[in-house]
C-alpha positions as CSV (number, residue, x, y, z in Angstrom):
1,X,4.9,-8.5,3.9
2,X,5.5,-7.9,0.1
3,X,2.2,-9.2,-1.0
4,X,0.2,-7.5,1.9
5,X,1.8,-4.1,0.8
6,X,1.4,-5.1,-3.2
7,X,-2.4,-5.9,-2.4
8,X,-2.3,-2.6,-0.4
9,X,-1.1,-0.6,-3.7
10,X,-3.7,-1.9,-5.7
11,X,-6.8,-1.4,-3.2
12,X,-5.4,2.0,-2.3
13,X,-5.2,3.0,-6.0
14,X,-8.9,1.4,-6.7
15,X,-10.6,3.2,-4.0
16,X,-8.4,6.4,-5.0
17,X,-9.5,6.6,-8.7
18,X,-13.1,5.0,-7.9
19,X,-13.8,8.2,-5.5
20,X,-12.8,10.3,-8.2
21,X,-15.9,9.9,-10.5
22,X,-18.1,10.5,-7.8
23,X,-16.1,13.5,-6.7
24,X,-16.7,14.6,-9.8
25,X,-20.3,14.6,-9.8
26,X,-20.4,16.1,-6.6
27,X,-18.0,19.0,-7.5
28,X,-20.4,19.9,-10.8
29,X,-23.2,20.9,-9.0
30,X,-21.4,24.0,-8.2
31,X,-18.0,24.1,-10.4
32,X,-18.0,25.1,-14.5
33,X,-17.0,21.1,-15.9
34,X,-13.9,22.6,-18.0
35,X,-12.6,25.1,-15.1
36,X,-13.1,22.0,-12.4
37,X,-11.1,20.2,-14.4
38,X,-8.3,22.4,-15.2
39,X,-7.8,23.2,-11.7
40,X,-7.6,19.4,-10.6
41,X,-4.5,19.2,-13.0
42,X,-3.3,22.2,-11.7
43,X,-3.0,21.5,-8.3
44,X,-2.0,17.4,-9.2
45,X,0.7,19.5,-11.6
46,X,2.6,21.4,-8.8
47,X,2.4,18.7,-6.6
48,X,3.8,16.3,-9.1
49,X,6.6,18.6,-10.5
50,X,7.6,19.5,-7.4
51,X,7.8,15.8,-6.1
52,X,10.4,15.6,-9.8
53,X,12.2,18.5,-8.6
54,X,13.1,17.0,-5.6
55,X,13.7,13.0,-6.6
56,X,14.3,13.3,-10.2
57,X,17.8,14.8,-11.3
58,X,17.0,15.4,-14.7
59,X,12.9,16.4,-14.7
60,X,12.7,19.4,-16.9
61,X,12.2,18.5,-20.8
62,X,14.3,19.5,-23.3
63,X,15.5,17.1,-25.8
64,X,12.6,16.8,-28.9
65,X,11.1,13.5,-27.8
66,X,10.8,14.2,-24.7
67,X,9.0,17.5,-25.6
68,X,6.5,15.3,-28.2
69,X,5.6,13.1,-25.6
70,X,4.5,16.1,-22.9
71,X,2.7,17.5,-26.1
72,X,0.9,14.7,-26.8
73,X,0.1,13.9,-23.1
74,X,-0.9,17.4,-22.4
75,X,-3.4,17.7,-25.2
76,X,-4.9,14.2,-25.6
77,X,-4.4,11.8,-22.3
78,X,-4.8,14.9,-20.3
79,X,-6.5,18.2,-21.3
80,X,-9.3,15.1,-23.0
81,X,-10.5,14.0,-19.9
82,X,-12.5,17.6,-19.7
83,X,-15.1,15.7,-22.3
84,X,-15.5,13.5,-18.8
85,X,-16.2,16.6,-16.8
86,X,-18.4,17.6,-19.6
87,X,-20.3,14.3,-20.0
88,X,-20.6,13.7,-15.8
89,X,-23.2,16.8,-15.8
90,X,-25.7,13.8,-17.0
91,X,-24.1,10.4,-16.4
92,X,-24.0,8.9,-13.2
93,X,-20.3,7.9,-12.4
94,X,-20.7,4.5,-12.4
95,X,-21.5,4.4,-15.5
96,X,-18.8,7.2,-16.4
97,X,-16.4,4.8,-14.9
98,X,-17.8,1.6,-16.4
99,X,-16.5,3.0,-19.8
100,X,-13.0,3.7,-19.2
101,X,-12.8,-0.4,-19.2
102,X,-12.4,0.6,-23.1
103,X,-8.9,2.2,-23.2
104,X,-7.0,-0.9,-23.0
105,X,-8.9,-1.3,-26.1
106,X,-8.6,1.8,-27.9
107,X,-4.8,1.9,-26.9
108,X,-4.8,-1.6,-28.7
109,X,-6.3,-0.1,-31.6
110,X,-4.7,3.4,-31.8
111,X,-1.5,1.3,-31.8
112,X,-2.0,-0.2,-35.2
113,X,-2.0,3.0,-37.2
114,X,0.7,4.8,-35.0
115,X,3.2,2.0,-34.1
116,X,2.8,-0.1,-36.5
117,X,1.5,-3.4,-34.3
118,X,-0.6,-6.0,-35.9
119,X,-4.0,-7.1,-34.8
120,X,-4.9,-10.9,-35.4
121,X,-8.1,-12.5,-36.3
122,X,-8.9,-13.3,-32.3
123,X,-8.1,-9.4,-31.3
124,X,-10.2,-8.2,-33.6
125,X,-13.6,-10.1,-32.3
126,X,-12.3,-9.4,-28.8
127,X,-12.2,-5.6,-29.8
128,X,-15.9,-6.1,-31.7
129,X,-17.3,-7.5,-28.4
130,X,-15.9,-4.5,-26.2
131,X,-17.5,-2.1,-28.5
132,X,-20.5,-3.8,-28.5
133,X,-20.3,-4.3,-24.7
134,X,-19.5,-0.1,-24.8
135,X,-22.7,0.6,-27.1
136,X,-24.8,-1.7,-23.9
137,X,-23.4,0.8,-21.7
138,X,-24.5,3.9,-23.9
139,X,-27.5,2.8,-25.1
140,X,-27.9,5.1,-28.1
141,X,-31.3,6.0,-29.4
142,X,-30.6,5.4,-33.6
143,X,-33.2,8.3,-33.9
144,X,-32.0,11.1,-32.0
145,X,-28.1,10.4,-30.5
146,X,-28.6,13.6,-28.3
147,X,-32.0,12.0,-26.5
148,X,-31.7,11.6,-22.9
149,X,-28.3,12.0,-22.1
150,X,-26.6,9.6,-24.5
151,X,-24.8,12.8,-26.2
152,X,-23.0,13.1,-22.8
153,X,-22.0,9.3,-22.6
154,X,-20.7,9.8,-26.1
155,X,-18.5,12.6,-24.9
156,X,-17.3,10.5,-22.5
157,X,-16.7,7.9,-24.9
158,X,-14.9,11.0,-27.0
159,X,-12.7,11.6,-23.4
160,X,-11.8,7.5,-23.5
161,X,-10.4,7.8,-27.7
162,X,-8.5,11.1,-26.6
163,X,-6.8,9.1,-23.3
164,X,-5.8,5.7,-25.4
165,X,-4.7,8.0,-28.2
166,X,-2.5,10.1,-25.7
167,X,-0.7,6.5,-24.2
168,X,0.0,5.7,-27.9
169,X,1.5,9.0,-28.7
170,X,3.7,9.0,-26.0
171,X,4.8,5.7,-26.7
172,X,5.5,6.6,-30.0
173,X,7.7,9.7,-28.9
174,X,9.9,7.4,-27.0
175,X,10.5,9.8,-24.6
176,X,13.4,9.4,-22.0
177,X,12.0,11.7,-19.1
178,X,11.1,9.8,-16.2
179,X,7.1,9.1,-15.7
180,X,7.2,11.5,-12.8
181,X,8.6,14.5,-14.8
182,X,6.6,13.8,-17.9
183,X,3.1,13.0,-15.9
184,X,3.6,16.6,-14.1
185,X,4.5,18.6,-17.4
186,X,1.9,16.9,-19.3
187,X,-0.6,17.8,-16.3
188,X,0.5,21.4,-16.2
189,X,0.1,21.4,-20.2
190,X,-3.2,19.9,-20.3
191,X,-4.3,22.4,-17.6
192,X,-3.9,25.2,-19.6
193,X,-5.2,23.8,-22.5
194,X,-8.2,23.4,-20.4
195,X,-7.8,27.0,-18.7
196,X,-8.2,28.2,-22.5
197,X,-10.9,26.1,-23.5
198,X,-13.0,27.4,-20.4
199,X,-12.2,31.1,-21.0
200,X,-13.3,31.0,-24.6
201,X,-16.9,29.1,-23.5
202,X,-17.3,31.9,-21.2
203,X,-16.9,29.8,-17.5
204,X,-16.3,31.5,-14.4
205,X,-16.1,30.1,-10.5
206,X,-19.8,31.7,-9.5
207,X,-20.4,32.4,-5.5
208,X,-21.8,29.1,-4.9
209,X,-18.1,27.4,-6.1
210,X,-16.6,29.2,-3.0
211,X,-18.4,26.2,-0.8
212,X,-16.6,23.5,1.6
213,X,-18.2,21.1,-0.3
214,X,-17.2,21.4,-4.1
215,X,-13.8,22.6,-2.5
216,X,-13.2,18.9,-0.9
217,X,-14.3,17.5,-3.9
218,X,-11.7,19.3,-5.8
219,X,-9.1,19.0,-3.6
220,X,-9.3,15.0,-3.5
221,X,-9.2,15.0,-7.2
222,X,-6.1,17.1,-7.2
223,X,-4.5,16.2,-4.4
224,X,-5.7,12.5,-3.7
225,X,-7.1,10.9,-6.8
226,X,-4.4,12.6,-9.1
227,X,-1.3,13.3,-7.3
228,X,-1.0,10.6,-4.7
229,X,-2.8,8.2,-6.8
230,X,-0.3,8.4,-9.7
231,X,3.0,8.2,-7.4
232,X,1.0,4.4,-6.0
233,X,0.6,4.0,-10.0
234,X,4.3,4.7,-10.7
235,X,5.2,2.2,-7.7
236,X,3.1,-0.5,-9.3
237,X,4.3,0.1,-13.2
238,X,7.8,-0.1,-11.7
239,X,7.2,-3.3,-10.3
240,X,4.7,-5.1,-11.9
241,X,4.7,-4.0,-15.1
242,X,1.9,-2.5,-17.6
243,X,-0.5,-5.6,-17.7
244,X,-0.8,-5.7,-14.2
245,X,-1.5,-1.9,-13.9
246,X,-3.8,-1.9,-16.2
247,X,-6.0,-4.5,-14.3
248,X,-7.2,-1.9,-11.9
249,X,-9.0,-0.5,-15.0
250,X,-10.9,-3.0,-13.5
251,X,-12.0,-3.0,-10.6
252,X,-12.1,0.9,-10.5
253,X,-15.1,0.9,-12.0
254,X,-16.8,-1.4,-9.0
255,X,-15.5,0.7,-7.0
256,X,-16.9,3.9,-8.4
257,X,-20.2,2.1,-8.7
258,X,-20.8,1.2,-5.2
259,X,-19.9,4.9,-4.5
260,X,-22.4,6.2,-6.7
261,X,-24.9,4.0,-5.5
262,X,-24.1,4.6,-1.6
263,X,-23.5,8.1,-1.5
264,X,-25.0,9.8,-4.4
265,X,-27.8,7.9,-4.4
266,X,-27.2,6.8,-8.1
267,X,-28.7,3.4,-10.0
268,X,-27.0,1.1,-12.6
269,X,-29.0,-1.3,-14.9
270,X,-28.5,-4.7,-15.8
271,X,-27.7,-3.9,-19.7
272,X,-24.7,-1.7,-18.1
273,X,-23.5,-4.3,-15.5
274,X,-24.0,-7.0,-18.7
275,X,-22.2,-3.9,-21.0
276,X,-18.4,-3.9,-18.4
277,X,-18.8,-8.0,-18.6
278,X,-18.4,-7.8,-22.7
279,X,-16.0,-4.6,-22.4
280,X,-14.2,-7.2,-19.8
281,X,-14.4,-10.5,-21.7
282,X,-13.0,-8.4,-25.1
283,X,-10.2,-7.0,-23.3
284,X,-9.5,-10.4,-22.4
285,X,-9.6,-11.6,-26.0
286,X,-7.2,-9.1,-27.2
287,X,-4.9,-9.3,-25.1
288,X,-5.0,-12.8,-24.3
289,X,-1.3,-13.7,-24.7
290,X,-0.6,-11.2,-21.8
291,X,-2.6,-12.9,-19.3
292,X,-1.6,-16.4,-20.3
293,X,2.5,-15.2,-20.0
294,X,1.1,-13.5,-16.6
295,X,-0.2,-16.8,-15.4
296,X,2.6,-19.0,-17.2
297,X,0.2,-20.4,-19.6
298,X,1.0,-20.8,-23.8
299,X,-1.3,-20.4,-25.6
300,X,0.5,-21.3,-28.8
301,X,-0.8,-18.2,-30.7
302,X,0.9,-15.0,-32.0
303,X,0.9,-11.8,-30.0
304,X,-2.6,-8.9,-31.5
């Protein structure tokens, strides 16, 4: 029964955060991006804090750690994912979810300056290939980076630095608020952040945001993909551990692709597919001593 429910979790949470992208493009045919996306935290914020309120006896923040790590979550792992609202105007959300395959990657890299970790010869040609995998998935034109809509998959890439950056620096705080408390504040922070970013570009909910449609697709995000979805991630962290978490970085992305194809209508080339296989196989590089302690293999080598 354990294993059906664990393999439950992880589904659950695939299909959860592989809807999300294309909610996302359904929403922003009718929702500002940065106003879309501060109103997703919003409502995953209430629902999240008020979840704390009730299981968590000590959920407000107040010693300095603590208040670091709901700074740095707010502004970077949070209020950055509006650059992913921003770049889904163009990109199809396969391919918006394809690239998220690079935070395990980022976070491995952002973790060298910041906390001091070590990256060895091996991580650093898994972390080559990922990028290289990532620039498959872009495709950049070398003559003009804003032709087509490669400026907007660059933002998105921009949205996937702030995330890995936000993980390290609340790592680096150290905080000891419990991951229920600290996702909620951060949420609410990040929401405003977002709230004042979309006032000062001028963004306002027109008549055609009042719909049933881009109103579904907001309330999944908020409700669904963020606040339900994170209490299955909390579950899983709790009990699995990181590594095993951070798999469904994975398969999130097939998930999201089949949607976009299916129900949007949406196409993904072969150089993208071939681009998550090298963002895959680097992530496997780099953090190769993870997978062979997860299996019960030695490799015999040093930790990246």
């Amino acid at each position: 029964m354990s294993r059906n429910r664990d393999i439950a979790m992880f589904l659950s949470l695939a299909v959860l955060w592989g809807f999300s992208f294309p909610a996302i493009s359904v929403g922003l045919e009718s929702l500002p991006p940065l106003l879309f996306a501060a109103a997703r935290y919003d409502i995953a914020a209430v629902l999240l804090l008020t979840a704390a309120a009730v299981r968590v006896e000590k959920w407000r923040p107040t010693a300095r750690n603590d208040l670091a790590a709901v700074a740095g979550g707010g502004v970077f792992l949070i209020a950055g994912n509006g650059l992913l609202f921003l770049g889904q105007q163009t990109v199809p959300s396969g391919v918006a979810a394809i690239l998220q395959g690079l935070v395990p990657i980022l976070t491995a890299l952002w973790a060298i300056p910041l906390l001091g970790e070590r990256l060895s010869g091996l991580g650093a040609v898994g972390a080559a290939i990922g990028f290289f995998g990532v620039g498959l998935v872009v495709q950049p034109d070398p003559g003009n980076l804003l032709a087509g809509d490669t400026g907007a998959r660059l933002l998105i890439v921009g949205q996937v630095c702030s995330v890995a950056l936000g993980g390290v620096l609340i790592q680096r705080a150290g905080p000891t608020l419990e991951q229920l408390p600290l996702v909620g504040w951060s949420m609410l922070v990040g929401g405003l952040v977002l709230h004042a970013v979309s006032l000062g570009r001028g963004e306002g909910p027109g008549a055609a945001a009042i719909g049933p449609v881009s109103l579904t697709a907001l309330l999944y995000l908020g409700v669904f993909a963020t606040a339900v979805a994170f209490m299955i991630y909390f579950t899983i962290l709790e009990e699995h551990g990181a590594f095993e978490a951070a798999l469904i970085g994975y398969l999130v992305p097939i998930v999201a692709t089949v949607a976009g194809v299916v129900l949007l209508g949406e196409s993904i080339g072969a150089l993208t597919i071939a681009g998550f296989a090298l963002v895959a196989v680097g992530f496997a590089l780099l953090k190769r001593r993870t997978i062979a302690d997860a299996v019960g293999v030695s490799t015999g080598v040093g930790s990246p």
